[in-house]
TORKOL-4160 file (C-alpha; in steps of 0.2 Angstrom, whole numbers, padded with zeros to 4 digits, m for minus):
250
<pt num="1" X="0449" Y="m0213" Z="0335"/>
<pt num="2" X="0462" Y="m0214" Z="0321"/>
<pt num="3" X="0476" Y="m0227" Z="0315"/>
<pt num="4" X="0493" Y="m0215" Z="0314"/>
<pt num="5" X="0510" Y="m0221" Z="0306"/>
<pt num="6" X="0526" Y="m0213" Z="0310"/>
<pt num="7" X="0539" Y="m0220" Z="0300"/>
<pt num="8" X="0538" Y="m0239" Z="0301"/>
<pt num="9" X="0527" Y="m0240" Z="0317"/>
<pt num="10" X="0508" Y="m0238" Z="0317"/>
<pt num="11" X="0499" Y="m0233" Z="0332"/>
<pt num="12" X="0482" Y="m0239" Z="0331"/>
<pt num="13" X="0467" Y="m0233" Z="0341"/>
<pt num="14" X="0474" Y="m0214" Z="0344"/>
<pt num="15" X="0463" Y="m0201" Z="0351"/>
<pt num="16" X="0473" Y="m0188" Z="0356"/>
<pt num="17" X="0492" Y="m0181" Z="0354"/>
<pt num="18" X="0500" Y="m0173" Z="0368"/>
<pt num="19" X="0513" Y="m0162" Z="0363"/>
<pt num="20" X="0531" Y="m0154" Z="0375"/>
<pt num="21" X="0530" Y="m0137" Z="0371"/>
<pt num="22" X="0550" Y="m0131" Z="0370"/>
<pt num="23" X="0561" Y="m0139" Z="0358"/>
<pt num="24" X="0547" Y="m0149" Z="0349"/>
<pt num="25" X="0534" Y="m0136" Z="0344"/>
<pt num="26" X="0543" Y="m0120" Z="0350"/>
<pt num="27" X="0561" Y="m0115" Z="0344"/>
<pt num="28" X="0571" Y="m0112" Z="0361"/>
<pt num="29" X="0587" Y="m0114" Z="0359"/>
<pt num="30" X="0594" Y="m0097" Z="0356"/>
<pt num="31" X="0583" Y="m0091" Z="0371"/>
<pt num="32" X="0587" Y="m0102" Z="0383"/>
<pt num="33" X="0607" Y="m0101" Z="0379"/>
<pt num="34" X="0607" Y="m0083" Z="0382"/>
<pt num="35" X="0595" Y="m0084" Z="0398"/>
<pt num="36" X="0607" Y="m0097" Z="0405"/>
<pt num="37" X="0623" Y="m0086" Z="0402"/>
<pt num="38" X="0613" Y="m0071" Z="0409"/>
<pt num="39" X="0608" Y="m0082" Z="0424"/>
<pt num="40" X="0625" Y="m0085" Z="0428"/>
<pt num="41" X="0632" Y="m0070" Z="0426"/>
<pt num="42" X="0621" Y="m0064" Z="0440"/>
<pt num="43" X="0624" Y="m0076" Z="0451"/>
<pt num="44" X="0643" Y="m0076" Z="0447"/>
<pt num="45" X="0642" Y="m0058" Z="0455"/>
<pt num="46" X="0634" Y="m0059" Z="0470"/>
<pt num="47" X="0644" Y="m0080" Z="0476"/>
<pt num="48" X="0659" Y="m0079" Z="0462"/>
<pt num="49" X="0666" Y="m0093" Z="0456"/>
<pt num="50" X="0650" Y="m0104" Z="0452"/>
<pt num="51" X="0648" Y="m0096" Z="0435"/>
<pt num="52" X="0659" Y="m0110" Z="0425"/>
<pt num="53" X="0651" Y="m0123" Z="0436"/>
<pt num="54" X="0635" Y="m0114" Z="0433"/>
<pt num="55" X="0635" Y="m0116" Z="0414"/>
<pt num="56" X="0637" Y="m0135" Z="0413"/>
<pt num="57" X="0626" Y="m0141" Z="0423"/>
<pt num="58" X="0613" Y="m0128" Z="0413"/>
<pt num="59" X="0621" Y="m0139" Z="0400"/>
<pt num="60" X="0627" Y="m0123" Z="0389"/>
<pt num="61" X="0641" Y="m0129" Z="0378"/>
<pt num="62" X="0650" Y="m0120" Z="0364"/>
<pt num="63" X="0641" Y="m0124" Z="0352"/>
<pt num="64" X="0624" Y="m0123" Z="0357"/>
<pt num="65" X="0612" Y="m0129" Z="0372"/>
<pt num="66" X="0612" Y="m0148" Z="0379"/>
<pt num="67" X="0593" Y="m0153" Z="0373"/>
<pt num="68" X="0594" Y="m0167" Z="0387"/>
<pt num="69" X="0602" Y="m0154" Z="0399"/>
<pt num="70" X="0595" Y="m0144" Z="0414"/>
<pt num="71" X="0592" Y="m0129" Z="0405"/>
<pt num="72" X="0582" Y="m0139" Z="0392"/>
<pt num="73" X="0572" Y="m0151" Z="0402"/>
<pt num="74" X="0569" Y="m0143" Z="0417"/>
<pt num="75" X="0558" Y="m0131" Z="0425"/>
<pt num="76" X="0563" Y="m0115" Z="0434"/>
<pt num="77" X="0562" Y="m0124" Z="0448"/>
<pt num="78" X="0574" Y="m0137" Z="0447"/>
<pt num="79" X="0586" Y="m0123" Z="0439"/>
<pt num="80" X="0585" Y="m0114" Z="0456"/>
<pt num="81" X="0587" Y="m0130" Z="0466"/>
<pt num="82" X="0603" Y="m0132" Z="0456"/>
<pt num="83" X="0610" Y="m0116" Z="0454"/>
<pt num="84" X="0608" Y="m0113" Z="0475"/>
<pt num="85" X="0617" Y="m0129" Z="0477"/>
<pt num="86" X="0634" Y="m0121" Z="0469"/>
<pt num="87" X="0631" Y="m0106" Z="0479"/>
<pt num="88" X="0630" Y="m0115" Z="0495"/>
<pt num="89" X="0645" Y="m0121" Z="0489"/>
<pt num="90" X="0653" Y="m0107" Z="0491"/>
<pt num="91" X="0650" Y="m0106" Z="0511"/>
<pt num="92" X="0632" Y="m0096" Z="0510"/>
<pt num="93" X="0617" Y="m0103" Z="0522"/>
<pt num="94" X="0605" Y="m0111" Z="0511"/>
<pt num="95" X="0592" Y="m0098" Z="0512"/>
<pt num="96" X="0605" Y="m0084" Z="0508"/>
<pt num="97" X="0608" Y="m0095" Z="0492"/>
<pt num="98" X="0591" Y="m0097" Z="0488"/>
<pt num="99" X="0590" Y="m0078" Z="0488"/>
<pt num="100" X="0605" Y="m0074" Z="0478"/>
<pt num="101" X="0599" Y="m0085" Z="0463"/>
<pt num="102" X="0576" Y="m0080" Z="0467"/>
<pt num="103" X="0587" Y="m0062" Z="0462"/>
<pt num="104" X="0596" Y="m0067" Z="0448"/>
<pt num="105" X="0585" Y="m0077" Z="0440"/>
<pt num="106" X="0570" Y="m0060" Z="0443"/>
<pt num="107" X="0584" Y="m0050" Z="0434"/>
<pt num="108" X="0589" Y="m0061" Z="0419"/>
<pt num="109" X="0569" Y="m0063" Z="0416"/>
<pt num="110" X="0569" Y="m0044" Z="0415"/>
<pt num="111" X="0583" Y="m0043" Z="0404"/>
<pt num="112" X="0574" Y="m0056" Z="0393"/>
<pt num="113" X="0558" Y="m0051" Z="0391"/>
<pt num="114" X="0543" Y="m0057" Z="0381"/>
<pt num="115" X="0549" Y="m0076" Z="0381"/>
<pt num="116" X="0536" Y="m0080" Z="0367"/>
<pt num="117" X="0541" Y="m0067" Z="0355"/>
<pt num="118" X="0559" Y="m0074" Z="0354"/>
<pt num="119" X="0551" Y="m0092" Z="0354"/>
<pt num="120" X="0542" Y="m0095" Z="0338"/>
<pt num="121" X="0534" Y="m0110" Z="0331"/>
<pt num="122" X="0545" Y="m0120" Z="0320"/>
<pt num="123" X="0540" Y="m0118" Z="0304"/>
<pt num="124" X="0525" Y="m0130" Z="0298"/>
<pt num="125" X="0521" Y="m0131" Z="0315"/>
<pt num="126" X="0505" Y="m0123" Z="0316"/>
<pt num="127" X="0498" Y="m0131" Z="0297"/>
<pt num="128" X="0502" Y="m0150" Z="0306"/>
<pt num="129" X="0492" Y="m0146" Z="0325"/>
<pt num="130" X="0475" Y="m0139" Z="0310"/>
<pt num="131" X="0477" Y="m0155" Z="0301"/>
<pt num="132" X="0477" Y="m0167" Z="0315"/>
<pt num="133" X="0464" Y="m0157" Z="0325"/>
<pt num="134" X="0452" Y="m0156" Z="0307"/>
<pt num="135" X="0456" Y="m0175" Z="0308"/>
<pt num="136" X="0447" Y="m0175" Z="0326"/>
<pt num="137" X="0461" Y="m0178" Z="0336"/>
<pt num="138" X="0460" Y="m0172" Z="0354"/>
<pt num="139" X="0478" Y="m0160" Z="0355"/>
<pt num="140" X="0487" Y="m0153" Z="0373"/>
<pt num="141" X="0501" Y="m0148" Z="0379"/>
<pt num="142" X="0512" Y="m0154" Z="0392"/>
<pt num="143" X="0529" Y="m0144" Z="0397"/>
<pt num="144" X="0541" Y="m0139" Z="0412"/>
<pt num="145" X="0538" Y="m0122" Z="0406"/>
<pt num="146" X="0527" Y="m0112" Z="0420"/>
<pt num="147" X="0508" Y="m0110" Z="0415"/>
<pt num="148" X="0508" Y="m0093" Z="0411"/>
<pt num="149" X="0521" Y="m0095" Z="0397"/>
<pt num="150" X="0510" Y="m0110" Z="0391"/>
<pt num="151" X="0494" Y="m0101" Z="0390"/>
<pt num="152" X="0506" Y="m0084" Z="0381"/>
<pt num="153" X="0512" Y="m0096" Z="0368"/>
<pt num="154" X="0496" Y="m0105" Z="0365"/>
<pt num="155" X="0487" Y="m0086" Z="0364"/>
<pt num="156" X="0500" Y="m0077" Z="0355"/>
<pt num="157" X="0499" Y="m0092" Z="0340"/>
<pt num="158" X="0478" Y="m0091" Z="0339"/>
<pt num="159" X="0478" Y="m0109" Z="0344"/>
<pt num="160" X="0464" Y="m0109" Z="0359"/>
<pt num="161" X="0452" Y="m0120" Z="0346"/>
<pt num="162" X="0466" Y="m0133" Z="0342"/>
<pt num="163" X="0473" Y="m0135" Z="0359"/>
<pt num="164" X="0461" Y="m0132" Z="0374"/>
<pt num="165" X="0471" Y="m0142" Z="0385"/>
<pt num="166" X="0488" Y="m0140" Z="0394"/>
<pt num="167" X="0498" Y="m0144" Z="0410"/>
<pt num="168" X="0513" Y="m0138" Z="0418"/>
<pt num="169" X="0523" Y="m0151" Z="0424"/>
<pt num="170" X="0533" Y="m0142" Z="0439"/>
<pt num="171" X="0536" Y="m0148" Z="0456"/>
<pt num="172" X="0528" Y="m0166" Z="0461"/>
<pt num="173" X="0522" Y="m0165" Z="0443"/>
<pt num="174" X="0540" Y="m0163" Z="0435"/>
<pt num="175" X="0545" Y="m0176" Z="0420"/>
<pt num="176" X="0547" Y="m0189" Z="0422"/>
<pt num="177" X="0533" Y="m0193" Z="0433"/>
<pt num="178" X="0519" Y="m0199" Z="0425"/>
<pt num="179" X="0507" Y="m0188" Z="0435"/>
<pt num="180" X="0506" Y="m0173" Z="0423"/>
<pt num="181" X="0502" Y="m0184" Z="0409"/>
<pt num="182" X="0488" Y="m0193" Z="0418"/>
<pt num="183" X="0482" Y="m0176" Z="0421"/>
<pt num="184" X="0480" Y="m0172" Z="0403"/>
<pt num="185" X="0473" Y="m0185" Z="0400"/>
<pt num="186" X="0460" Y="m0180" Z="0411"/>
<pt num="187" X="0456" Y="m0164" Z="0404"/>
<pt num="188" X="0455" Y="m0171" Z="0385"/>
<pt num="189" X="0445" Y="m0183" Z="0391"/>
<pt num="190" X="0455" Y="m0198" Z="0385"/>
<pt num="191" X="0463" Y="m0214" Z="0392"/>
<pt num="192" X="0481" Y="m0215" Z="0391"/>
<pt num="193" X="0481" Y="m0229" Z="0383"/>
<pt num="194" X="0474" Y="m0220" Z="0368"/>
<pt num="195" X="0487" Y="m0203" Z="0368"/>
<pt num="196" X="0502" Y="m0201" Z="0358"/>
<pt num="197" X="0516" Y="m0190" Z="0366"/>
<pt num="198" X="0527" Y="m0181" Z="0356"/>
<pt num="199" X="0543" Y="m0174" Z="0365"/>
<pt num="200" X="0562" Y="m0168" Z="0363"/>
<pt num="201" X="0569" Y="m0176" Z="0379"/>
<pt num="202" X="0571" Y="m0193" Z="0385"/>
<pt num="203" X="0561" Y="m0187" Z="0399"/>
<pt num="204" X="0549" Y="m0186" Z="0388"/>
<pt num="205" X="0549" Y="m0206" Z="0382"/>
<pt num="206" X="0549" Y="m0209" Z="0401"/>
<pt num="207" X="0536" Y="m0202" Z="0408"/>
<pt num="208" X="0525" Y="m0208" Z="0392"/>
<pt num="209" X="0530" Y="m0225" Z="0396"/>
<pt num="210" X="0527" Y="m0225" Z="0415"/>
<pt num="211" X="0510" Y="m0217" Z="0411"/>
<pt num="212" X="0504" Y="m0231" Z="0400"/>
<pt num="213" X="0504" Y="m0222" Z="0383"/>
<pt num="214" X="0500" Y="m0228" Z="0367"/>
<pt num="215" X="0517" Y="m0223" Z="0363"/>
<pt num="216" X="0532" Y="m0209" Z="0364"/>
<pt num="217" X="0537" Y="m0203" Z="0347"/>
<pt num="218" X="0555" Y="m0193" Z="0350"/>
<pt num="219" X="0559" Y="m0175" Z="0339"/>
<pt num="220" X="0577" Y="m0171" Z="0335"/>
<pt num="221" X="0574" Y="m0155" Z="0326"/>
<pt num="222" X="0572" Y="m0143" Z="0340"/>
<pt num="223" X="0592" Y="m0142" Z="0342"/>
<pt num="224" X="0611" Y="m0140" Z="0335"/>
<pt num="225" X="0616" Y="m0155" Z="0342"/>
<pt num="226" X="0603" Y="m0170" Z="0338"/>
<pt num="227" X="0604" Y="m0186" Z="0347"/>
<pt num="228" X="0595" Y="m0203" Z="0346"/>
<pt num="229" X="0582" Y="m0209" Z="0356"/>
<pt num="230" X="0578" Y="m0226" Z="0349"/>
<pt num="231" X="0581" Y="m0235" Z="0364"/>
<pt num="232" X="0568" Y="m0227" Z="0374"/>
<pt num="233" X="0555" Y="m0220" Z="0360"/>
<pt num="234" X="0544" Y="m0227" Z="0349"/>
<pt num="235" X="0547" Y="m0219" Z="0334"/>
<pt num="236" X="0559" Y="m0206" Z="0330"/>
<pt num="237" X="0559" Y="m0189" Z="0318"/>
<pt num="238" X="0573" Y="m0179" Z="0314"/>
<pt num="239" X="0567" Y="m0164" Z="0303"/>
<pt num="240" X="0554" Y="m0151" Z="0306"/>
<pt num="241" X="0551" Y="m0154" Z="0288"/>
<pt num="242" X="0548" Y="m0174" Z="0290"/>
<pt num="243" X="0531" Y="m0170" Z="0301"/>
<pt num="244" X="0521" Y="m0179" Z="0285"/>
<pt num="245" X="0529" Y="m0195" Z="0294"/>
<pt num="246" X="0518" Y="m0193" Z="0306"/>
<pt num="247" X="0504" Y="m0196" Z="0295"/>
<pt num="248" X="0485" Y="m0200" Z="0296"/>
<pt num="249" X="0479" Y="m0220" Z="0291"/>
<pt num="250" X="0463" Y="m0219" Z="0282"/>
Protein backbone atom coordinates (compact mmCIF):
# COMPACT_ATOMS: atom_id res chain seq x y z
CA UNK A 1 0.00 0.00 0.00
CA UNK A 2 1.08 3.52 -0.91
CA UNK A 3 0.52 7.15 0.52
CA UNK A 4 -0.86 9.31 -2.89
CA UNK A 5 -1.16 13.15 -2.87
CA UNK A 6 -3.49 14.90 -5.39
CA UNK A 7 -3.09 18.38 -5.16
CA UNK A 8 -3.48 19.42 -1.46
CA UNK A 9 -5.08 16.01 -0.17
CA UNK A 10 -3.07 12.88 0.72
CA UNK A 11 -4.77 9.67 0.60
CA UNK A 12 -3.03 7.43 2.69
CA UNK A 13 -3.21 3.59 2.75
CA UNK A 14 -4.06 3.11 -1.15
CA UNK A 15 -4.06 -0.12 -2.81
CA UNK A 16 -5.69 0.16 -5.69
CA UNK A 17 -7.12 2.93 -8.20
CA UNK A 18 -10.22 2.35 -10.12
CA UNK A 19 -10.61 4.23 -13.11
CA UNK A 20 -14.22 5.53 -15.39
CA UNK A 21 -13.30 4.59 -18.70
CA UNK A 22 -15.02 7.41 -21.08
CA UNK A 23 -14.08 10.96 -20.51
CA UNK A 24 -11.30 10.21 -17.82
CA UNK A 25 -9.00 7.75 -19.61
CA UNK A 26 -10.59 7.62 -23.21
CA UNK A 27 -11.30 10.82 -25.25
CA UNK A 28 -15.30 10.50 -26.28
CA UNK A 29 -16.61 13.47 -26.85
CA UNK A 30 -16.54 13.74 -30.49
CA UNK A 31 -17.89 10.13 -30.62
CA UNK A 32 -20.47 10.20 -28.52
CA UNK A 33 -21.88 13.73 -30.07
CA UNK A 34 -22.06 12.43 -33.49
CA UNK A 35 -23.67 8.94 -32.25
CA UNK A 36 -26.29 10.91 -30.23
CA UNK A 37 -27.14 13.06 -33.46
CA UNK A 38 -27.16 9.79 -35.45
CA UNK A 39 -29.44 8.12 -32.88
CA UNK A 40 -31.83 10.92 -33.24
CA UNK A 41 -31.92 11.22 -36.57
CA UNK A 42 -33.12 7.63 -36.74
CA UNK A 43 -35.57 7.74 -34.45
CA UNK A 44 -36.91 11.30 -35.67
CA UNK A 45 -37.82 9.11 -38.85
CA UNK A 46 -39.70 6.42 -37.85
CA UNK A 47 -41.98 8.86 -34.32
CA UNK A 48 -41.10 12.56 -35.93
CA UNK A 49 -40.83 15.16 -33.73
CA UNK A 50 -38.81 13.71 -30.81
CA UNK A 51 -35.46 14.57 -32.54
CA UNK A 52 -35.08 18.13 -30.80
CA UNK A 53 -36.43 16.68 -27.66
CA UNK A 54 -34.04 13.87 -28.26
CA UNK A 55 -30.80 15.90 -28.26
CA UNK A 56 -31.15 17.61 -24.92
CA UNK A 57 -31.94 15.00 -22.92
CA UNK A 58 -28.66 13.21 -24.72
CA UNK A 59 -27.42 16.46 -23.50
CA UNK A 60 -25.89 17.39 -26.95
CA UNK A 61 -25.40 21.25 -27.15
CA UNK A 62 -23.80 23.39 -29.67
CA UNK A 63 -20.81 23.48 -28.56
CA UNK A 64 -20.16 20.17 -27.45
CA UNK A 65 -21.51 17.18 -25.40
CA UNK A 66 -22.97 17.76 -21.56
CA UNK A 67 -20.25 15.56 -19.61
CA UNK A 68 -22.84 15.16 -16.66
CA UNK A 69 -25.52 14.44 -19.41
CA UNK A 70 -27.23 11.24 -20.59
CA UNK A 71 -25.25 10.57 -23.34
CA UNK A 72 -22.07 10.87 -21.18
CA UNK A 73 -22.93 9.10 -18.03
CA UNK A 74 -25.26 6.65 -19.03
CA UNK A 75 -25.30 3.29 -20.51
CA UNK A 76 -27.07 2.30 -23.57
CA UNK A 77 -29.55 1.11 -21.46
CA UNK A 78 -30.81 4.09 -19.84
CA UNK A 79 -30.36 6.03 -23.38
CA UNK A 80 -33.11 3.53 -24.60
CA UNK A 81 -35.22 3.98 -21.53
CA UNK A 82 -35.07 7.50 -22.36
CA UNK A 83 -35.35 7.89 -25.94
CA UNK A 84 -38.67 5.28 -25.91
CA UNK A 85 -40.05 7.56 -23.39
CA UNK A 86 -40.30 10.44 -26.23
CA UNK A 87 -41.64 8.09 -28.66
CA UNK A 88 -44.37 6.99 -26.46
CA UNK A 89 -44.98 10.33 -26.38
CA UNK A 90 -45.86 10.56 -29.67
CA UNK A 91 -48.97 7.89 -29.17
CA UNK A 92 -46.86 4.61 -29.88
CA UNK A 93 -47.45 1.39 -27.39
CA UNK A 94 -44.59 1.12 -25.38
CA UNK A 95 -43.31 -1.99 -27.03
CA UNK A 96 -43.58 -0.42 -30.52
CA UNK A 97 -41.29 2.53 -28.90
CA UNK A 98 -38.91 0.21 -27.52
CA UNK A 99 -38.54 -1.26 -31.00
CA UNK A 100 -38.21 1.92 -32.94
CA UNK A 101 -35.18 3.12 -30.82
CA UNK A 102 -33.61 -1.22 -30.40
CA UNK A 103 -33.69 -0.16 -34.47
CA UNK A 104 -32.07 3.02 -34.45
CA UNK A 105 -29.78 2.63 -32.03
CA UNK A 106 -28.54 -1.16 -34.19
CA UNK A 107 -28.26 1.29 -37.18
CA UNK A 108 -26.34 4.44 -35.74
CA UNK A 109 -23.81 1.55 -34.03
CA UNK A 110 -23.47 0.39 -37.81
CA UNK A 111 -22.97 3.68 -38.98
CA UNK A 112 -20.31 4.11 -36.31
CA UNK A 113 -18.35 1.49 -36.22
CA UNK A 114 -15.17 0.40 -34.36
CA UNK A 115 -15.96 2.76 -31.11
CA UNK A 116 -12.31 2.14 -29.93
CA UNK A 117 -10.60 3.22 -32.85
CA UNK A 118 -12.27 6.84 -32.64
CA UNK A 119 -11.81 6.58 -28.81
CA UNK A 120 -8.14 7.06 -28.10
CA UNK A 121 -6.34 7.27 -24.85
CA UNK A 122 -5.58 10.83 -23.94
CA UNK A 123 -2.34 11.54 -24.32
CA UNK A 124 0.00 10.44 -21.15
CA UNK A 125 -2.63 8.35 -20.35
CA UNK A 126 -1.11 4.99 -20.86
CA UNK A 127 2.79 6.40 -19.25
CA UNK A 128 0.68 7.25 -15.87
CA UNK A 129 -1.56 3.57 -15.55
CA UNK A 130 2.70 1.82 -16.10
CA UNK A 131 3.76 4.12 -13.43
CA UNK A 132 1.35 3.40 -10.89
CA UNK A 133 1.09 -0.28 -11.76
CA UNK A 134 5.25 -0.44 -11.59
CA UNK A 135 4.48 1.26 -8.02
CA UNK A 136 2.31 -1.88 -7.24
CA UNK A 137 -0.76 -0.46 -7.22
CA UNK A 138 -3.73 -2.76 -8.01
CA UNK A 139 -5.62 -0.66 -11.33
CA UNK A 140 -9.48 -1.58 -12.80
CA UNK A 141 -11.84 -0.26 -14.61
CA UNK A 142 -15.37 0.69 -13.95
CA UNK A 143 -17.73 2.25 -16.78
CA UNK A 144 -21.45 2.38 -18.15
CA UNK A 145 -19.81 1.35 -21.25
CA UNK A 146 -20.91 -2.45 -22.22
CA UNK A 147 -18.31 -5.16 -21.37
CA UNK A 148 -17.34 -5.81 -24.81
CA UNK A 149 -16.22 -2.17 -25.50
CA UNK A 150 -14.30 -2.36 -22.16
CA UNK A 151 -12.43 -5.51 -22.72
CA UNK A 152 -11.74 -3.75 -26.94
CA UNK A 153 -10.25 -0.70 -25.34
CA UNK A 154 -8.30 -2.46 -22.71
CA UNK A 155 -6.90 -4.99 -25.68
CA UNK A 156 -6.56 -2.57 -28.52
CA UNK A 157 -4.22 -0.31 -25.82
CA UNK A 158 -1.84 -3.66 -24.70
CA UNK A 159 -3.02 -3.02 -21.13
CA UNK A 160 -4.15 -6.84 -19.97
CA UNK A 161 -0.91 -6.69 -17.49
CA UNK A 162 -1.79 -3.13 -15.90
CA UNK A 163 -5.42 -3.62 -15.59
CA UNK A 164 -6.75 -7.13 -15.13
CA UNK A 165 -9.80 -6.13 -13.64
CA UNK A 166 -13.01 -4.24 -15.03
CA UNK A 167 -16.83 -3.98 -14.46
CA UNK A 168 -19.55 -2.85 -16.46
CA UNK A 169 -21.92 -0.94 -14.47
CA UNK A 170 -25.31 -1.39 -16.45
CA UNK A 171 -28.68 -2.25 -15.24
CA UNK A 172 -28.99 -2.70 -11.11
CA UNK A 173 -25.25 -2.12 -11.23
CA UNK A 174 -25.70 1.39 -13.08
CA UNK A 175 -23.75 4.53 -11.27
CA UNK A 176 -24.45 5.67 -8.89
CA UNK A 177 -25.14 2.51 -7.02
CA UNK A 178 -22.24 1.46 -5.06
CA UNK A 179 -22.73 -2.26 -6.23
CA UNK A 180 -20.32 -2.06 -9.29
CA UNK A 181 -17.71 -0.65 -7.23
CA UNK A 182 -17.91 -3.22 -4.55
CA UNK A 183 -17.67 -5.58 -7.26
CA UNK A 184 -14.18 -4.35 -8.28
CA UNK A 185 -13.21 -4.48 -5.34
CA UNK A 186 -13.64 -7.87 -5.27
CA UNK A 187 -11.86 -8.79 -8.25
CA UNK A 188 -8.60 -6.81 -7.19
CA UNK A 189 -8.82 -8.23 -4.19
CA UNK A 190 -8.98 -5.03 -2.03
CA UNK A 191 -11.19 -3.26 0.52
CA UNK A 192 -12.96 -0.32 -0.49
CA UNK A 193 -11.65 1.51 1.95
CA UNK A 194 -8.41 1.27 0.51
CA UNK A 195 -9.43 2.27 -3.48
CA UNK A 196 -9.17 5.54 -5.12
CA UNK A 197 -11.74 6.25 -7.85
CA UNK A 198 -10.95 8.43 -10.53
CA UNK A 199 -14.09 9.70 -12.60
CA UNK A 200 -15.59 12.53 -14.91
CA UNK A 201 -19.10 12.51 -13.68
CA UNK A 202 -20.64 13.45 -10.40
CA UNK A 203 -21.92 10.04 -10.59
CA UNK A 204 -18.74 9.15 -10.37
CA UNK A 205 -18.06 10.94 -6.55
CA UNK A 206 -21.27 9.39 -5.56
CA UNK A 207 -21.16 6.12 -6.03
CA UNK A 208 -17.41 6.24 -4.41
CA UNK A 209 -18.72 7.74 -1.55
CA UNK A 210 -21.76 5.36 -0.94
CA UNK A 211 -19.21 2.50 -1.44
CA UNK A 212 -17.07 3.57 1.35
CA UNK A 213 -13.99 4.66 -0.79
CA UNK A 214 -10.92 6.00 0.26
CA UNK A 215 -11.80 8.84 -1.75
CA UNK A 216 -13.20 10.23 -5.27
CA UNK A 217 -10.68 12.36 -7.08
CA UNK A 218 -12.86 14.19 -10.15
CA UNK A 219 -11.13 14.85 -13.93
CA UNK A 220 -12.31 17.95 -15.91
CA UNK A 221 -10.07 17.32 -18.98
CA UNK A 222 -12.24 14.71 -20.77
CA UNK A 223 -14.54 17.65 -22.17
CA UNK A 224 -15.18 21.22 -24.03
CA UNK A 225 -17.15 22.31 -21.28
CA UNK A 226 -15.25 21.72 -17.78
CA UNK A 227 -17.16 22.04 -14.59
CA UNK A 228 -16.39 21.76 -10.81
CA UNK A 229 -16.85 19.00 -8.66
CA UNK A 230 -15.50 20.28 -5.36
CA UNK A 231 -18.58 19.82 -3.50
CA UNK A 232 -18.83 16.16 -4.05
CA UNK A 233 -15.02 14.97 -4.85
CA UNK A 234 -12.08 14.87 -2.99
CA UNK A 235 -9.79 16.25 -5.08
CA UNK A 236 -10.17 17.73 -8.36
CA UNK A 237 -7.76 17.97 -11.75
CA UNK A 238 -8.29 19.86 -14.58
CA UNK A 239 -5.68 19.03 -17.27
CA UNK A 240 -4.56 15.70 -18.87
CA UNK A 241 -1.21 17.21 -18.42
CA UNK A 242 -1.69 17.86 -14.50
CA UNK A 243 -1.74 13.83 -13.88
CA UNK A 244 1.84 14.34 -12.07
CA UNK A 245 -0.60 15.77 -9.28
CA UNK A 246 -1.63 12.69 -8.61
CA UNK A 247 1.71 11.66 -7.47
CA UNK A 248 3.38 8.89 -5.44
CA UNK A 249 4.43 9.55 -1.50
CA UNK A 250 7.71 7.84 -0.79
Amino acid sequence: MVDISCRDRIFTNIEAIVFDKDGTLADVESYLKSLGQKRSRLVDAQAPGVQEPLLLAFGIEETGLNSQGLLAVGSRHDNQIAAAAYVAETGRHWLEALNIVESAFNEADSYLQNKVKHTPPFPGTLEVIKQFHAAGLKLGILSADSSDQIQAFIETNDLQTYIPAFVSAVGSRSKPHPSSFLDICRQLNTQPNQTLMVGDAFIDMAMAKAAGAAGSIFATWGWQTRLSATAIADSTIERIDHWQQLSLLT
